[in-house]
Every structure is written in structure tokens, then in C-alpha cells.
Backbone as a chain_set.jsonl record, in Angstrom:
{"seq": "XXXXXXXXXXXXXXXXXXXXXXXXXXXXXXXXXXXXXXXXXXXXXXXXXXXXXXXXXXXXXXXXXXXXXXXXXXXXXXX", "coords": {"N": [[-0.44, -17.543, 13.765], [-1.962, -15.619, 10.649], [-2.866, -12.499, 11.971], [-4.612, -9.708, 12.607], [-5.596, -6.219, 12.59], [-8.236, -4.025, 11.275], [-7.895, -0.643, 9.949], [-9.061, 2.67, 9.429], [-7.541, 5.082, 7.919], [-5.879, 7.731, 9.565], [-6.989, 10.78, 12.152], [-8.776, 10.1, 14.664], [-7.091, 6.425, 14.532], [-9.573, 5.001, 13.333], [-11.389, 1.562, 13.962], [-12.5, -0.798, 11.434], [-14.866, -2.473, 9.501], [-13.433, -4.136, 7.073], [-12.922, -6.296, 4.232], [-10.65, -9.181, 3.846], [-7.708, -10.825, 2.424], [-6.114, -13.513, 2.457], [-2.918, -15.014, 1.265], [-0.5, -17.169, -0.415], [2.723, -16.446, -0.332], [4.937, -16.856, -2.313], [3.808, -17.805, -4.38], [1.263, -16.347, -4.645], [-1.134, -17.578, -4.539], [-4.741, -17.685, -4.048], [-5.483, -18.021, -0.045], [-7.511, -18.159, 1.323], [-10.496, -15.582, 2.422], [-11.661, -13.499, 4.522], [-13.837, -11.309, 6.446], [-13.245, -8.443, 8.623], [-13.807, -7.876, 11.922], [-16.842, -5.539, 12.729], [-17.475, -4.331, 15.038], [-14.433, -3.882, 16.222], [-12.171, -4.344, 13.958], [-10.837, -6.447, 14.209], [-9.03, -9.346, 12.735], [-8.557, -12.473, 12.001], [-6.923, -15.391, 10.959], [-6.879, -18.916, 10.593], [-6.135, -22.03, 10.572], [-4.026, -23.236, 8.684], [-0.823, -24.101, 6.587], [2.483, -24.576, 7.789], [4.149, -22.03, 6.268], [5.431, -19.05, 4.145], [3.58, -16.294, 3.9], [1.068, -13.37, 2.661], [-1.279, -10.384, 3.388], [-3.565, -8.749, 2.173], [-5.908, -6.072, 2.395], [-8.835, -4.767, 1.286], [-10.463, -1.751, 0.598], [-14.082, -1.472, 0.338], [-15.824, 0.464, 0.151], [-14.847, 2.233, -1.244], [-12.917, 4.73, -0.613], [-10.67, 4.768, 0.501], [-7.446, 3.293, -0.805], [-6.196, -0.458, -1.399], [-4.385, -2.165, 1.229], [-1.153, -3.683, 1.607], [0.048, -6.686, 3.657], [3.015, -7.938, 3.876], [5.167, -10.784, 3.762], [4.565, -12.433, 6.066], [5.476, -14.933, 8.16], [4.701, -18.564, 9.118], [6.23, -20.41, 11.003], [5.452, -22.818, 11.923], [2.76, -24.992, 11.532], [-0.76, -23.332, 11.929], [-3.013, -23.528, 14.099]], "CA": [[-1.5, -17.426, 12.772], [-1.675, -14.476, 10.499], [-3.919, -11.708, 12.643], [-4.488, -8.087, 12.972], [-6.582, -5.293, 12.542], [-8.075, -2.82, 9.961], [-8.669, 0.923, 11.077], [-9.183, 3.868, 8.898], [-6.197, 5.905, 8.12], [-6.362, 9.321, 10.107], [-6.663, 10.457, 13.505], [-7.916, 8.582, 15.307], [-7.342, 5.495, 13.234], [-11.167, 4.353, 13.761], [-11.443, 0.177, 13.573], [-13.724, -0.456, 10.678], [-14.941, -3.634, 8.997], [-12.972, -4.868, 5.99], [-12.546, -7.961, 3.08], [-8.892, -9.373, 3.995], [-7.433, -11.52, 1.958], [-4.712, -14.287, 2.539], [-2.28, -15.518, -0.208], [0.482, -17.748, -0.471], [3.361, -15.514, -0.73], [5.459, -17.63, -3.174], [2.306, -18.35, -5.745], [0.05, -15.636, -5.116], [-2.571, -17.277, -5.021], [-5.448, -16.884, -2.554], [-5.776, -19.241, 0.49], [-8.491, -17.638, 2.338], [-11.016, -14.692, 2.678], [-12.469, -13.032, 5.2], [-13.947, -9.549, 6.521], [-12.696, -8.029, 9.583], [-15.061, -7.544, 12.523], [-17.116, -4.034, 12.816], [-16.792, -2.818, 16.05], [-13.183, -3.836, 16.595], [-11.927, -4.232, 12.809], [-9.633, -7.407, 13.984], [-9.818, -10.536, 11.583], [-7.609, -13.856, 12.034], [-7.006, -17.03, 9.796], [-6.521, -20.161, 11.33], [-5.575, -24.161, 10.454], [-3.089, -23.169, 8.214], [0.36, -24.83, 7.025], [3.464, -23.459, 7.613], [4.846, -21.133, 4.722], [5.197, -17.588, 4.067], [2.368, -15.316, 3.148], [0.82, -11.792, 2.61], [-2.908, -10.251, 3.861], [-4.285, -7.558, 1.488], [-7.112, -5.295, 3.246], [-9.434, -3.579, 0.207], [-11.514, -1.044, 1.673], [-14.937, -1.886, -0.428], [-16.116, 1.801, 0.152], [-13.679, 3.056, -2.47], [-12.489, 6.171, 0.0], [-9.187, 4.36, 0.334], [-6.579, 2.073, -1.61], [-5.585, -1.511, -0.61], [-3.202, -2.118, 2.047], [-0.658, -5.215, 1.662], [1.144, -6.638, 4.772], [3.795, -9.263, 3.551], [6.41, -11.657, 4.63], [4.452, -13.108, 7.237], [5.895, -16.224, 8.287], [4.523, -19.608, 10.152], [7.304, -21.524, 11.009], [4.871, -24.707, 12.215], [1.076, -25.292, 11.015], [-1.753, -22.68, 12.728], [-4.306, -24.653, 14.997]], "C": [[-1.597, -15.979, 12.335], [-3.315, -13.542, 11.442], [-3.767, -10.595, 12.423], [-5.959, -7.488, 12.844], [-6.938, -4.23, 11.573], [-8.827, -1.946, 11.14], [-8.11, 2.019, 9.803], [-7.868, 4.267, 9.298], [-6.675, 7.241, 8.793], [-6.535, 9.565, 11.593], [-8.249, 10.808, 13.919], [-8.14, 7.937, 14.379], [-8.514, 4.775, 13.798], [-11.283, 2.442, 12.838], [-12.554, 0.42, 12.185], [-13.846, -1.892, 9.996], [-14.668, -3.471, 7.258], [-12.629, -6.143, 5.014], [-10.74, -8.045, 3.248], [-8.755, -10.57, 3.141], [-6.018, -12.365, 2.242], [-4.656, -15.426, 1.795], [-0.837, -16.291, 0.332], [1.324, -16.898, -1.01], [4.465, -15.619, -2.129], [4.98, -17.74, -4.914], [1.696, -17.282, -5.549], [-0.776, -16.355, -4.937], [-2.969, -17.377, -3.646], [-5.611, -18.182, -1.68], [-7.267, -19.228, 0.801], [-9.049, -16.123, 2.357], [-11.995, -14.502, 4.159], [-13.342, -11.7, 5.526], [-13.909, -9.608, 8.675], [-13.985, -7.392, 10.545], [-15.823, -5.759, 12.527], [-16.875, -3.497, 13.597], [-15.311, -3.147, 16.25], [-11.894, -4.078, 15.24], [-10.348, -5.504, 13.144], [-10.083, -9.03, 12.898], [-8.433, -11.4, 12.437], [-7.948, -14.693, 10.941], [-6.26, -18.05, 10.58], [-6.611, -21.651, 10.223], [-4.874, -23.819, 8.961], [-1.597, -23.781, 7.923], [1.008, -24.325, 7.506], [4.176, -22.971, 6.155], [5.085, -19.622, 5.044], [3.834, -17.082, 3.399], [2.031, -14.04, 2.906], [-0.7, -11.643, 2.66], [-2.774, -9.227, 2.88], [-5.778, -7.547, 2.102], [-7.758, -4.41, 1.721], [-10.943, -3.218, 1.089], [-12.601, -0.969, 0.266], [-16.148, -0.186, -0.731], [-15.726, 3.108, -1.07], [-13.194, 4.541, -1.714], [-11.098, 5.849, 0.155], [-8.514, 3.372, -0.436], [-6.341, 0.964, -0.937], [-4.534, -0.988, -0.089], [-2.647, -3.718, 1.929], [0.13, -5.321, 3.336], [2.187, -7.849, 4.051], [4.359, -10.025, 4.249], [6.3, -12.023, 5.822], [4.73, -14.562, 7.441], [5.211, -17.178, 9.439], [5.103, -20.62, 9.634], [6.949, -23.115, 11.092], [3.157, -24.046, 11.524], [0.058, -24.526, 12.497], [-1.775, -23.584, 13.55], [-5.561, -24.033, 14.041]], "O": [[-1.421, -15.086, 13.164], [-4.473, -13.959, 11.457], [-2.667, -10.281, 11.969], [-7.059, -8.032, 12.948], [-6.042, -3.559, 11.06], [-9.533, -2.051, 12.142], [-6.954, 2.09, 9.387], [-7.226, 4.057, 10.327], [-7.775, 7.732, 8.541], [-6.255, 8.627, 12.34], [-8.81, 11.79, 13.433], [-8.928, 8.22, 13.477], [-8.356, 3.974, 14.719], [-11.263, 2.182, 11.635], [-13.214, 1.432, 11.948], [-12.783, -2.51, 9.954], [-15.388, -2.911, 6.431], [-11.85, -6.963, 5.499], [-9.877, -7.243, 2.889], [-9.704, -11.354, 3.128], [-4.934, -11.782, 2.221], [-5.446, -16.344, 1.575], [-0.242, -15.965, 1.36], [1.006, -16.427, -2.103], [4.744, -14.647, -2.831], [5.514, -17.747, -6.023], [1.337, -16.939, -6.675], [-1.788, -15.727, -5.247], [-2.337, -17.286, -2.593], [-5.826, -19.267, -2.222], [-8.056, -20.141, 0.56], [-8.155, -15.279, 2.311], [-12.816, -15.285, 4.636], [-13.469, -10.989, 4.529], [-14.32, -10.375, 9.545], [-14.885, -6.663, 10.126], [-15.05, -4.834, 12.274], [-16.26, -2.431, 13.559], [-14.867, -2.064, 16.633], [-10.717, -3.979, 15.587], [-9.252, -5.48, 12.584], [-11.165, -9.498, 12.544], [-7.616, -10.949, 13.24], [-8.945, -14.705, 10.22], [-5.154, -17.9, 11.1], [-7.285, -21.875, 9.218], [-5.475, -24.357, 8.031], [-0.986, -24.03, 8.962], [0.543, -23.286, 7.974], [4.601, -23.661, 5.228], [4.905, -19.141, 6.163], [3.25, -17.602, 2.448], [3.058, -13.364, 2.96], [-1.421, -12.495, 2.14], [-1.625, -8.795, 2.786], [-6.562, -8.481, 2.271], [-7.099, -3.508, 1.203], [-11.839, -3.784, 1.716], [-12.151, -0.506, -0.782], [-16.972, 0.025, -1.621], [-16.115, 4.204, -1.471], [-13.148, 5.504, -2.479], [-10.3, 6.756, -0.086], [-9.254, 2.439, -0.748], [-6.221, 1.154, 0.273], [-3.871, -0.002, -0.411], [-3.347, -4.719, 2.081], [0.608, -4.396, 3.994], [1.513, -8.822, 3.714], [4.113, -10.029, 5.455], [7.212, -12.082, 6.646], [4.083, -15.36, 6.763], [5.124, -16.729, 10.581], [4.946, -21.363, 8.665], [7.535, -24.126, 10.706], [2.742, -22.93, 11.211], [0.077, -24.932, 13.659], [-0.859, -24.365, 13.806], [-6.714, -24.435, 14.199]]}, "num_chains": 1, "name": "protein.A"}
């Protein structure tokens, strides 16, 4: 299932709560939104098919630019 974490660029990279977005990598378009927890800045997406995809992180603060991750793959269907 796609997962991770947002954290401020810089040192240290400090977790921070962010809007993630996950897209069908193929189509673009959006499956799913979320925002990434505060104190630990991890998010997940779950019950998903299998396909390829891509998360975009926009930091809603405007101090930084989106971040894409791509070409994440699930070979079988989340849980």
C-alpha cells in the first residue's frame, strides 16, 4: 500500500502535517486524498487495486513546492 512520510526539507528534516494526494499513474487522475499526521507526518492509503501510481505532497503553507513520488507499484489489491 502506497505509505510514507512528509518532513520539511532542511536539517533536521522536521515531520510536519501535509495534503497527499494519490493518482492513477496511467490517467492522472485522483484516487484518493489525505493529510499526513502532525506529530509524525506519516500518511497511508489503503483498499486499493493493483496498478501503478504517484503521491504528490503540497505543502499548504506556501514556504515550499510540491513533491511528486512516482512509479509506485501494487502488484495485488491493498487490504
Amino acid at each position: 500500500m502506497p505509505a510514507g512520510t512528509t518532513k520539511n526539507f532542511g536539517t533536521p528534516n522536521t515531520p510536519v502535517r501535509r495534503r497527499v494526494r494519490l493518482h492513477d499513474q496511467p490517467t492522472g487522475r485522483l484516487l484518493r486524498e489525505t493529510w499526513s499526521d502532525a506529530v509524525t507526518g506519516a500518511y497511508q492509503f489503503t483498499a486499493l487495486r493493483a496498478g501503478t501510481f504517484y503521491v504528490a505532497g503540497f505543502d499548504h503553507t506556501g514556504l515550499y513546492g510540491g513533491v511528486i513520488e512516482t512509479d509506485i507499484v501494487l502488484p495485488t489489491p491493498a487490504p
